[in-house]
Structures are given as C-alpha cells and as structure tokens.
C-alpha positions in Angstrom: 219.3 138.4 190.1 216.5 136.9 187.8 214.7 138.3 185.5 211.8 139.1 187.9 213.5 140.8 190.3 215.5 142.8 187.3 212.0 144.1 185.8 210.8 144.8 189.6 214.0 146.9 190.6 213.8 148.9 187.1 210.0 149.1 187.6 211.1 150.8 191.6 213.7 152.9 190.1 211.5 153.9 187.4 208.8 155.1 189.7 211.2 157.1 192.1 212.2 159.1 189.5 209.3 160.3 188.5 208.3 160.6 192.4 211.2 163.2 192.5 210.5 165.1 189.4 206.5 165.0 190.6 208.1 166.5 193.6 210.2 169.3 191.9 207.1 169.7 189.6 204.0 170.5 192.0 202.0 173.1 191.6 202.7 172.7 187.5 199.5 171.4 185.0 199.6 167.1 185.0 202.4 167.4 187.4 201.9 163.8 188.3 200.8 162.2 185.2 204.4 160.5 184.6 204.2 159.2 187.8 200.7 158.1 188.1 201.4 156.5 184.6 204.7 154.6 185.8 203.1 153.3 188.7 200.1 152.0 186.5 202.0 150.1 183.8 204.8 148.8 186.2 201.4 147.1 187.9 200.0 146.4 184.6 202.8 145.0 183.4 203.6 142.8 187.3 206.9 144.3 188.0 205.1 145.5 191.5 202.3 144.1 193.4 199.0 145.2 194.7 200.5 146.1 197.8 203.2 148.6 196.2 200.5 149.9 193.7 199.1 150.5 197.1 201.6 152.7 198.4 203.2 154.3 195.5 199.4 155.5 194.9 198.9 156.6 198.4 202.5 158.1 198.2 201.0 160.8 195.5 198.4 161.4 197.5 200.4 161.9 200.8 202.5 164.8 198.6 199.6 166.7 197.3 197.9 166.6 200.4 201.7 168.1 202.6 201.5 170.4 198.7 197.8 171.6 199.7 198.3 172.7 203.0 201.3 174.5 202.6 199.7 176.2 199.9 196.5 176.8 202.5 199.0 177.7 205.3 200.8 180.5 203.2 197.7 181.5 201.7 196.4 182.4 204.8 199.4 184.2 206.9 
C-alpha cells in the first residue's frame, strides 16, 4: 500500500467513526460537527475525492433526515 492509499483508508476510517458517534449522538447540540469537520479536511487535505465528499455529505444528511422523521412520527402518535 502507498502512501496515498494509506492517507485515503485513515481518512475513510476517520470519517466512519465519527459517522457512528454522530449516530449515537443525534438529537445532542453540534452533534455532527466532528463529522462534518473530518469529512471537510480529509477533502481539503485529498485523502477523498469530490465524489466521496459527495456522499459522506449526503450521508449526514440521509441520517438527520431518517432522525427528523422519527422524531415527527413519535411526536405525532
């Protein structure tokens, strides 16, 4: 494995972490900051490409948005 591909599978690893403790965090204040800011500098940075900036971004979005309407659903029952 280069160097490259070293820096973009700690950069993937990085990011999934904080994915799962975004995940165990939800509903807490800047619960996706770490992981909004991991994503950002691992791009910054080139250890991931537009297209996985892409979808680790749309990723976040995908969980607040299954977050927001189970909060709606049990809200309203």
């Amino acid at each position: 494995m280069n160097v490259q591909q070293r820096d973009h599978q700690t950069a993937i690893n990085w990011i999934e972490g904080e994915i799962a403790n975004l995940i165990q965090d939800l509903g807490k204040p800047n619960a996706s900051a770490a992981a909004t800011s991991s994503i950002t500098l691992a791009y910054m940075l080139r250890a991931i490409n537009d297209k996985e900036h892409k979808h680790y971004r749309a990723r976040i979005d995908q969980i607040y948005a299954n977050f927001n309407a189970s909060f709606k659903q049990e809200a309203a029952a």
